[in-house]
N, C-alpha and C positions, 0 to 999 in steps of 0.2 A: 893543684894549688894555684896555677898561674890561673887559669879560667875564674875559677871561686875567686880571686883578686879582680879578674874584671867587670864580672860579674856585682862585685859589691862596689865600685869604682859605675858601676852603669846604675846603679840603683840610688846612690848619693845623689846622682845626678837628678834624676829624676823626682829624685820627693825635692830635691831645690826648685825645680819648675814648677809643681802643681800647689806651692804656697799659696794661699788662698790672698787676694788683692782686695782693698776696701775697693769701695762701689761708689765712682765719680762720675762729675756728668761735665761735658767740654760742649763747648759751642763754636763750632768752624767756618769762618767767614770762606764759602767757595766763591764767588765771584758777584760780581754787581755790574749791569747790564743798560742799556739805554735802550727803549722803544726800535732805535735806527737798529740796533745791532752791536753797537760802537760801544767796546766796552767804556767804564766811567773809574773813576779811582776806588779804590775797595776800602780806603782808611773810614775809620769813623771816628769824630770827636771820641775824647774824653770824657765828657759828661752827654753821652750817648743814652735815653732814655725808652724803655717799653714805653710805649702810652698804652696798648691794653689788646687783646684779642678781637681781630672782628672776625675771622671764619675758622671753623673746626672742620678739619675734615677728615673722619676717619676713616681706616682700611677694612679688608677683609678679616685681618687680624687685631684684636680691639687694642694691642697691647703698642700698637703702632699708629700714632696721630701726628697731622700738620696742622698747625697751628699757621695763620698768616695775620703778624701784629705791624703795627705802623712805630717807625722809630723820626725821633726828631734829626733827622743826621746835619740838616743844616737848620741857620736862620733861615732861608727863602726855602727851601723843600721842603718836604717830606714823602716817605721814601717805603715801597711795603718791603716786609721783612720774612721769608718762609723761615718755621724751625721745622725738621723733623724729627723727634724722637727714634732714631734706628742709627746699626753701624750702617757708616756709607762705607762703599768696598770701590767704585769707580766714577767718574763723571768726566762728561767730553761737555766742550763749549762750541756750538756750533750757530753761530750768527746770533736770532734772538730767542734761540731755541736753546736749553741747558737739559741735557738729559743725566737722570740720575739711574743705575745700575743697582741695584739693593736686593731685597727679599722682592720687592715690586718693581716697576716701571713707573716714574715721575718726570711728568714734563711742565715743563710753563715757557708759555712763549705771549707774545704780543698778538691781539686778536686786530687791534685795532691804537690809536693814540691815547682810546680810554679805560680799555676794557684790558686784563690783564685773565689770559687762558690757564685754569689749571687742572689738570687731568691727575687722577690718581686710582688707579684699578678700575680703567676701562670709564670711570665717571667724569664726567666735567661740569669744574663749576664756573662761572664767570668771576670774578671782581672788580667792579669799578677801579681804575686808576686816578687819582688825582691828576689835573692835568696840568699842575706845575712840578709835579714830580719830576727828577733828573732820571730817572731809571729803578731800576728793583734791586734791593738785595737781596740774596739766596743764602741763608745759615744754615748747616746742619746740627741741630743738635743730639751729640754723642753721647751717648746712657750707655756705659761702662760697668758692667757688671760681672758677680762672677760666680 
């Protein structure tokens, strides 16, 4: 009788956990970076706007894309912006280099004061930097599903 009691006490438990969760998406500011190295402040205005997509860059897995749009973050910048659509699980900051940990390997680092490096499965694309740009910021966007 005791067992059959914990037994149905371990099974409660469990259909509580596997309730199905609606399907949300977050966007995670991980860090914002300057050319030198030197990190730069992470806040964004308020009335912080996309202006639009300028590079797609897709993976191995089609279900996994970065996107890198330009945001107005100030009046005198502006500033490139990466999302990716995947969970991020780890990410180290190491000088002007940010590595991300995931299903792949994502780097972006500073090629030069114009040129902004981005590597994603083994490929690299360049992107012009603006060169009144303060620095980059890095978004992850989290797609939450279940």
């Amino acid at each position: 009788m005791r067992l059959f009691s914990v037994l149905l006490i371990i099974l409660m438990i469990l259909g509580g956990c596997t309730a199905k969760s609606e399907k949300t998406e977050e966007t995670v500011l991980l860090r914002t970076f300057a050319p030198s190295g030197e990190p730069v402040p992470t806040e964004l205005p308020e009335k912080t706007e996309k202006r639009g997509i300028i590079k797609s860059i897709p993976s191995s897995d089609k279900k996994k894309v970065a996107y890198i749009f330009t945001f107005d973050a100030t009046a005198e910048s502006v500033e490139y912006a990466l999302s990716v659509q995947n969970k991020s699980e780890t990410f180290t900051y190491d000088e002007s280099k940010v590595l991300f940990r995931s299903n792949w390997l994502f780097n972006i680092e500073w090629g030069d004061d114009t040129t902004l490096m981005v590597s994603l499965d083994e490929k690299e694309t360049q992107i012009p930097a603006p060169l009144e740009s303060d620095g980059v910021m890095v978004m992850f966007g989290q797609v939450l599903s279940d």
